[in-house]
N, C-alpha and C positions, 0 to 999 in steps of 0.2 A: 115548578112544583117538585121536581125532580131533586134540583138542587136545596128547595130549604128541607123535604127529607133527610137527605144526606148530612146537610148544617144539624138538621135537631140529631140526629143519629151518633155525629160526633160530639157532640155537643152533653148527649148523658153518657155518651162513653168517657168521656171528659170527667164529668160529675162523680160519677160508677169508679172511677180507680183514683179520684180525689178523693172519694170517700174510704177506699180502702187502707189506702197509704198513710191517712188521717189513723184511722184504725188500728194498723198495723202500731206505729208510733206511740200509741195510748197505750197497746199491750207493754210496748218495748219499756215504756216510762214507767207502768208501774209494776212490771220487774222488776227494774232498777229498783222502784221507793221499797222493793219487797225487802231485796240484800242489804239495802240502806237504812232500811229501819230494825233488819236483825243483826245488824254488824254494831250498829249503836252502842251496845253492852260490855265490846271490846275493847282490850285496851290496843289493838293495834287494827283499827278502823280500815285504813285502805288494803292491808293483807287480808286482810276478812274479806272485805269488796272481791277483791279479785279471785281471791282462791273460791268463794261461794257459788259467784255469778251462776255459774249453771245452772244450779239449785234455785235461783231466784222463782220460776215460776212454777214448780212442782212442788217446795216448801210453802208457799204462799206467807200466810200468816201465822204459821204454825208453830210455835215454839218449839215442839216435841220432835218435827221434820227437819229445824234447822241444828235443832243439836247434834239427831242422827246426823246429818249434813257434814258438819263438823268435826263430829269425832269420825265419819267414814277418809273425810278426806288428810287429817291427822293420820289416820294408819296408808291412807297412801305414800305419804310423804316421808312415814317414818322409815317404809319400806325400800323408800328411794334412798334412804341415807344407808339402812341397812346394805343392799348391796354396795354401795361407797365403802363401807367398812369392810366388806367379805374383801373387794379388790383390792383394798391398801393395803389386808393383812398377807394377801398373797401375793404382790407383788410393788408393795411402796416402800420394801430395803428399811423401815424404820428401824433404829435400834435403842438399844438401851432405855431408858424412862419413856421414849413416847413408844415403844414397842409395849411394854408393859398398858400404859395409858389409852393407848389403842385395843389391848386386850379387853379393859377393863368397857371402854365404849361398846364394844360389841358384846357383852354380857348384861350390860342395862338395858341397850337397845333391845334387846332379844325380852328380856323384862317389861322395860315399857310396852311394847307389843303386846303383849299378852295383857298388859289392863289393859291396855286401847279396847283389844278383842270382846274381855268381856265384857267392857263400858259399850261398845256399840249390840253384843245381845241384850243387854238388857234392855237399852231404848228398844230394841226393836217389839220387846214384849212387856210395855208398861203396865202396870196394873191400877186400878184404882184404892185396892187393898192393901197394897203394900210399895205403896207409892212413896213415902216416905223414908223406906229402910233403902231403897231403891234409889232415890236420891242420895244417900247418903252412901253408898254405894260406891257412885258413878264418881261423887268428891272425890274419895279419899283414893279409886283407882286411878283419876287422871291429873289426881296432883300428886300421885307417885311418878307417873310417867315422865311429869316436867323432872320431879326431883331428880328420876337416873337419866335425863340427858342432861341434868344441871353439871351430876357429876363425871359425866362423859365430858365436860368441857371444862370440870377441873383439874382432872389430869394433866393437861395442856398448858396450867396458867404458864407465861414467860415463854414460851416456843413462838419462832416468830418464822419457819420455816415456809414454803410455798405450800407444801400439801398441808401443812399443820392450819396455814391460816386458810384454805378452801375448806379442810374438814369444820373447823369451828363456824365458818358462813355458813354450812348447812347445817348445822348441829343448832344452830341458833336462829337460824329461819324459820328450824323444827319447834324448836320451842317457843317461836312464838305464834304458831298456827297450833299447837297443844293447847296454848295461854289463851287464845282466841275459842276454842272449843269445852274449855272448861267454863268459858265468859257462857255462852250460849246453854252449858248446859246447868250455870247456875240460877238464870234468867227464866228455865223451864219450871227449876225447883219454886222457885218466888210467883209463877203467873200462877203455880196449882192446880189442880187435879181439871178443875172446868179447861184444860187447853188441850186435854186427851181426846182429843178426836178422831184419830186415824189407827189403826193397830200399829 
């Protein structure tokens, strides 16, 4: 008696974290399908994937969450390039045209920043009244963004140096997690005012 207790005992302990583990998995999978179905709009799908992931289960299905998403992790990114630039100008000896060209990178980026900035207040307080001036807003500052790190990386064309070609893989990794967040927040503009759900 003793022992088929023990048997049934193990037995839904057995069941009890199959059934957890079963669970856990189901969340995990439609996280995934969360950042997989808001990365879709992107022209660079698996940078989207991975830079979002985190966001997967607090964005949900929110249009409005995954642009904030987007453009928050865009001004992380830009910021990481930012100090790249503050250290090259202090200490990466460039001279002549990519001195200049370096100059110029770190006066767009300091630019782009700043629409980044104000494209992510405004998501933060969308309105239903002026939702559209608001969208059109958010365009024209984070496709200024891509444009000054377009021209942060024209300075450079024909330089084929070590640091020249690390600065242009970040400068263009930047731009296309910008490209990825302007995708998301044009996707917000198209689904329309019904997808403001959250302040």
């Amino acid at each position: 008696m003793v022992r088929r207790k023990s048997h049934l005992t193990l037995l839904v302990t057995f069941i009890f974290l199959s059934y957890l583990a079963n669970t856990s998995q189901l969340v995990f999978a439609k996280e995934k399908d969360n950042v997989k179905d808001a990365c879709k709009v992107t022209r660079y799908q698996n940078l989207c994937k991975r830079s979002l992931a985190p966001f997967s289960n607090s964005a949900g299905r929110s249009p409005s969450k995954w642009a904030r998403a987007g453009v928050s992790v865009t001004i992380g990114e830009v910021e990481h390039v930012q100090t790249y630039l503050a250290n090259l100008k202090r200490h990466g000896h460039l001279r002549g045209r990519n001195k200049v060209a370096l100059l110029d990178c770190v006066e767009t980026f300091a630019d782009a920043l700043d629409e980044l900035h104000r494209s992510l207040n405004v998501l933060r307080r969308l309105s239903r009244n002026t939702f559209g001036t608001q969208m059109g807003d958010l365009n024209s500052w984070i496709s200024a963004a891509l444009t000054n790190q377009d021209t942060c990386l024209d300075g450079f064309q024909g330089e084929n140096g070590r640091k020249i070609k690390l600065l242009r893989n970040k400068v263009v990794q930047v731009y296309y997690i910008t490209s990825n967040a302007l995708a998301l927040v044009n996707k917000l503009a198209t689904t329309g005012l019904g997808s403001i759900s959250d302040p």
